[in-house]
N, C-alpha and C positions, 0 to 999 in steps of 0.2 A: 630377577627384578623386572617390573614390568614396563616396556614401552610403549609411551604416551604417544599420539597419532592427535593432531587437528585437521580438521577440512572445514572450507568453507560451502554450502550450498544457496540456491535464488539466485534475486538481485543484487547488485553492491546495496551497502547502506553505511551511510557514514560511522565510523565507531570499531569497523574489524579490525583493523591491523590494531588497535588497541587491546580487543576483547584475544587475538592472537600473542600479543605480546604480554600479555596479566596472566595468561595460561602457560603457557611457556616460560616464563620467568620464574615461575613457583614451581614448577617441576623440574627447571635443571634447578632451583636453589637444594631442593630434597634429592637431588643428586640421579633424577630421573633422562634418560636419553626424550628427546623430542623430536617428532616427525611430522613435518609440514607435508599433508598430501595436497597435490598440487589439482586442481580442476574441481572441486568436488568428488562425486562418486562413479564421474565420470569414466576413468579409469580402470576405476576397483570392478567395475561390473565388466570391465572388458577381461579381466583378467590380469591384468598389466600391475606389475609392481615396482616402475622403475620411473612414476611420474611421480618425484618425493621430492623433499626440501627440506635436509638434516637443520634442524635450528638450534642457536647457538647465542648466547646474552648479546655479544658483542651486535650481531646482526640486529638484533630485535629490541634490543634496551631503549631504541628513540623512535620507534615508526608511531608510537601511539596518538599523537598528533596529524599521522597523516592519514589523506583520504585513499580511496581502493582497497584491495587485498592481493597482499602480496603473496598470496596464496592463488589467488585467480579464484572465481567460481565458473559454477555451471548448476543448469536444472536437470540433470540426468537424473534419472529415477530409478532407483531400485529395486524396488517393487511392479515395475511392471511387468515380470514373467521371474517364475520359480530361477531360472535357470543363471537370472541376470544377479538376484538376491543372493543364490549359492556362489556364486561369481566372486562379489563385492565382499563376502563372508569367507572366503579361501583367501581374495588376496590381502585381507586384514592380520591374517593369521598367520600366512607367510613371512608380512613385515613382521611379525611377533609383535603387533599391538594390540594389547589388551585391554586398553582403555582409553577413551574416543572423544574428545570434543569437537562437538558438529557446531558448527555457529549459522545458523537459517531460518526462515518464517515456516510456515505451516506445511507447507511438502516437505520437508527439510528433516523437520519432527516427527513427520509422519513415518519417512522412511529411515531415519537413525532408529526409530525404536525396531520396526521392523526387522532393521539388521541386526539390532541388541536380540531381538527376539528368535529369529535364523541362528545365531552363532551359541543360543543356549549356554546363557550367562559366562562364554567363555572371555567376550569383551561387553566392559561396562561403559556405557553411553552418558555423558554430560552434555546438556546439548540447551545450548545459550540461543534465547530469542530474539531474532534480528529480524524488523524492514521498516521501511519507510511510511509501508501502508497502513500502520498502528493498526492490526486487525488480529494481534492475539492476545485472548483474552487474561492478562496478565492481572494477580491477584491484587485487590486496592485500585483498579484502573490505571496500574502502572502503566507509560505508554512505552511503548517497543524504542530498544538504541536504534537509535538514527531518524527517527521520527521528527524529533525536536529540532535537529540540525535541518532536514531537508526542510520543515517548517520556514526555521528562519530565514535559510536563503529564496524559499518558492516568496516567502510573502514578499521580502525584498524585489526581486524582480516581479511581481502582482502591482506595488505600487510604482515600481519605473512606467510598467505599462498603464497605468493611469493615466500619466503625468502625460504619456505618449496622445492618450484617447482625449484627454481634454484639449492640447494643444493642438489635433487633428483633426477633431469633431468627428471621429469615428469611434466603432465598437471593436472590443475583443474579444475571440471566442477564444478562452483558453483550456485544454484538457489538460487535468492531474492526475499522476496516475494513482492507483489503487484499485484491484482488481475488484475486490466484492463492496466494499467500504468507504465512505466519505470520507475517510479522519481527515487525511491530508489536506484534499480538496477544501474541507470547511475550515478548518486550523487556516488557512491560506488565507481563503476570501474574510475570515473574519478578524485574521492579524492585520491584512492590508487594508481592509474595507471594500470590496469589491462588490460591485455595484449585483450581483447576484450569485451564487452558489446552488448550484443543482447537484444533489447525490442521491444513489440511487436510495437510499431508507426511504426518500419521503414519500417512495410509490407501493404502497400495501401491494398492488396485483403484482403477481409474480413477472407478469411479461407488460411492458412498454412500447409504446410504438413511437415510431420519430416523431409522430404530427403529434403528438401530445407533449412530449419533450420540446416542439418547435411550435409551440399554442404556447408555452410557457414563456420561453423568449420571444416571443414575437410583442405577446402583455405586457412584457417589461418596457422594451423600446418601446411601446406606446405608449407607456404610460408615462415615462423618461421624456417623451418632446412631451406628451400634456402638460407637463412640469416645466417645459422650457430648456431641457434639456436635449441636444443628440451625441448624445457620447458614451461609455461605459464600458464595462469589463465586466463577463461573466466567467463565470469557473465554473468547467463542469467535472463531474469525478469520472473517471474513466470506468468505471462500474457500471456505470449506465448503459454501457456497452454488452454487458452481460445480460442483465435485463432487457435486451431488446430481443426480439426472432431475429435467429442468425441468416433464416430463406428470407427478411425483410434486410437486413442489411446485404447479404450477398446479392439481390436486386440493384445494389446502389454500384454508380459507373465507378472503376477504379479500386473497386472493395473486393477481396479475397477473402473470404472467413477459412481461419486455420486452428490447431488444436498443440496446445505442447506435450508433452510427455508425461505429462500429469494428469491431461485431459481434459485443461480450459482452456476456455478461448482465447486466442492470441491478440488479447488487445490490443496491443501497440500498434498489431496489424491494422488496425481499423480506425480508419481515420474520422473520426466521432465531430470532432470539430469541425472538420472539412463538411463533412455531412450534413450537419444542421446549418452552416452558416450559407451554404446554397440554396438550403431548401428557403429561410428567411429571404434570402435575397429575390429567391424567387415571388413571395408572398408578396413583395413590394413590388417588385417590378410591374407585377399583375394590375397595381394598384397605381403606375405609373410612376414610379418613382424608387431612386436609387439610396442605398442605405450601404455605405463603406463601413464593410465589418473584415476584420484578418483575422485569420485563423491558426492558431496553432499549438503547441504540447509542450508542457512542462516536466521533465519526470526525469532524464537521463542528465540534465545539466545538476541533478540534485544527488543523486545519488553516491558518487565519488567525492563529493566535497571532504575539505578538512572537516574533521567533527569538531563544534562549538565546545566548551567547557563541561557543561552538562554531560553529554554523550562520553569524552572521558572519561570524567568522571566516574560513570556509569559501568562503563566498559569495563572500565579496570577492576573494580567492583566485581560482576558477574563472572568475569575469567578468574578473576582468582577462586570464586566462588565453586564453579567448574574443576578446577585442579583440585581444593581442595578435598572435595567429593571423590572426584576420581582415584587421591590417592589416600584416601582412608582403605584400611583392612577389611572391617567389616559395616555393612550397611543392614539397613533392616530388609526383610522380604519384598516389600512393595519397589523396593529401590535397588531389587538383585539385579535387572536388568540396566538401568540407570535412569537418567530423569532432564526433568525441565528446571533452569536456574533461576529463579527470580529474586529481586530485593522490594523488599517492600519498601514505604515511605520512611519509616521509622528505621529506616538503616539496616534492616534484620534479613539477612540471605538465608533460603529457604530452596531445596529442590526437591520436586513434585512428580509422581509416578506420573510416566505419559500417562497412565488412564484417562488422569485426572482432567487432560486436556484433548482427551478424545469424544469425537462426538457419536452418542450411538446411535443415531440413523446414518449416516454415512460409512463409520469405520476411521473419518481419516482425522485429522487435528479441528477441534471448536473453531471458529471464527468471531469476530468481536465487532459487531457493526456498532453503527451511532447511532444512541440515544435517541428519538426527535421528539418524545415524552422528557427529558430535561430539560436542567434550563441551562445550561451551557448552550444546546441548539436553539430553546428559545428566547436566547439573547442573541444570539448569530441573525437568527430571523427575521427578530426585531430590524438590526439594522440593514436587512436584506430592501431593493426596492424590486415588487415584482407585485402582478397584481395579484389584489384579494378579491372577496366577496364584498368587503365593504364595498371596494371602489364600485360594485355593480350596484350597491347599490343605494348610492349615491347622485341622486340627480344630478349634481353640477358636473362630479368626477364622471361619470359614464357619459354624459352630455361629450364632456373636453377627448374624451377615450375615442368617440364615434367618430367624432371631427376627424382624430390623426387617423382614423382607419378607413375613413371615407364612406364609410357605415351611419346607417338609423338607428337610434341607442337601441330599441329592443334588438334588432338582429346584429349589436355588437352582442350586447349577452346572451344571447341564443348561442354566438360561435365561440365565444371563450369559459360560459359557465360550465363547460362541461371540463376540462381542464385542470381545473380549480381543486384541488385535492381533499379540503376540507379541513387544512389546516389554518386553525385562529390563531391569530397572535394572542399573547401576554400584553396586555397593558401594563 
């Protein structure tokens, strides 16, 4: 009889201990043994087969409400040398499990097949899409468990910091995280209404530099007092961090650029917000005058939260979906090794040959950026305040622009037309 194994891999995201316990329940109800590996694949690639957590109803029958995993994760990677893969694929075999639900975002998936693929159909892989940064590309634009939840609680504290910036008459610089992708970042500013949202979609050139990231904010507050306003709240995605030269951020005082085991840059390392709200400050200064902005990052007080209803929901759904796969006899060819879980809108669970979610210039899992051609983002936009073209050009508006920047209206647009990305709003 064959036993079942879960691990979690990545970040927390609200929804695992759910998605652990809808998978587990349905294989000991079919009378299957259950094997909580503890850390990820951290472990397994060491060799080590004594980092486990026998699971059992009693234990697991109520965590689905709660936040973390009580599994613990980690981003150990599998695949980064022959020897760690053959590793990770011995001590799978050892436990005598032969069937695997991974619950992780796109390293996660990358490497569960990988192992499916090493251990040559001896263990089959179900492997449930999880993180916050809604970046895999899930069929129907399903958004990833825990997305929704982190959603709710970022935008919740977006609009406390409002309430902070009105009542202070300062700015907020606040980073969200999301490695390649806006979702969260724009999901945030456009649930709370934050007075601007930068992700990195909206920059076609591959590489960024800060003065142009900091032309952008700099256009807003000015155009914010032209308005008669000094207050505001920006959100930036933490992806914007990716697009920048790493030799230009490790230039910055206080900045270490580092790499994880996957081989991205360690965002969190990088203090993004810190970064521009200096350099802004310093733009004023220059100009004699002082502009109170705080700085700081959203991303880890989200992550562990209890999951909303939704996410439940969800969870529960996709783990069962997972078991059920896993403990079927026979599958079709495509799905010898195992697969990706998803439920469509229509309530219909479906699991999908990694191929399907592999990308072939890379090698490694698809990624699912935002739209900035729909109108979900052109409605975000809309209510975005930052400058445009019009405002340049605009006599009165470019007139009221030059004034807050101490500028002659042509060489205000000389120094910010260039900036300007080219995107028109939606009337």
């Amino acid at each position: 009889m064959a036993r079942m194994g879960i691990l979690v891999g990545g970040g927390p995201a609200p929804g695992i201990n759910s998605a652990i316990s809808s998978a587990a329940l349905k294989m000991i109800d079919e009378g299957r043994e259950v094997i909580g590996i503890l850390d990820g694949f951290e472990h397994l690639i060491e060799g080590r087969t004594d980092m486990i957590l026998p699971l059992s109803a009693e234990e697991i029958s109520r965590i689905h409400g709660t936040g973390g995993s009580i599994l613990r994760t980690s981003r150990a990677n599998p695949t980064k040398s022959q020897e760690r893969l053959d590793r990770a694929v011995g001590s799978l075999q050892r436990l005598g499990i032969s069937r695997l639900v991974t619950i992780g975002g796109d390293d996660t998936a990358f490497g569960a097949r990988e192992v499916a693929a090493a251990a040559k159909g001896s263990i089959r892989v179900a492997h449930v899409p999880k993180t916050i940064d809604n970046d895999l590309p899930l069929p129907g634009d399903m958004p990833t468990f825990g997305f929704e939840t982190a959603r709710d609680l970022g935008s919740r504290i977006a609009q406390n910091l409002m309430e902070d910036s009105r009542a202070t008459s300062r700015w907020f610089f606040v980073t969200v995280m999301g490695r390649k992708a806006g979702h969260l970042a724009l999901g945030i500013g456009k649930s709370a209404g934050a007075t601007l949202t930068v992700i990195p979609e909206e920059f076609s050139a591959e590489t960024i530099t800060v003065d142009r990231v900091c032309t952008i904010l700099e256009g807003a507050i000015l155009k914010r007092r032209a308005l008669g306003r000094p207050d505001g709240l920006v959100i930036l995605a933490e992806g914007l961090g990716e697009k920048m030269d790493p030799e230009e951020l490790a230039r910055m005082p206080g900045v270490e650029v580092e790499y994880d085991s996957y081989g991205h840059l360690r965002l969190a390392e990088i203090p993004l917000e810190t970064i521009l709200r200096r350099e802004i400050q310093r733009r004023f200064k220059a100009r004699g005058e002082v502009v109170p902005i705080t700085d700081l990052r959203v991303g880890y007080e989200l992550r562990c939260a209890p999951p909303i209803p939704f996410d439940v929901d969800y969870t529960r759904t996709l783990g069962f979906g997972a078991a059920r796969f896993l403990l079927a006899e026979q599958v079709s060819e495509p799905l010898r090794l195992g697969g990706i879980v998803t439920l469509s809108r229509a309530g219909h669970l479906k699991v999908h040959p990694f191929e399907e979610f592999r990308d072939p210039d890379t090698g490694g899992t698809r990624v699912r950026l935002v739209e900035i051609d729909s109108e979900d983002y052109r409605v975000a936009r809309q209510y975005m305040l930052r400058l445009e073209h019009q405002d340049l050009a605009d006599p009165e508006m470019l007139a009221a622009l030059a004034r807050e920047a101490k500028l002659e209206p042509e060489e205000f647009r000389a120094r910010f037309a260039p900036a300007l990305n080219g995107y028109t709003k939606t009337k």
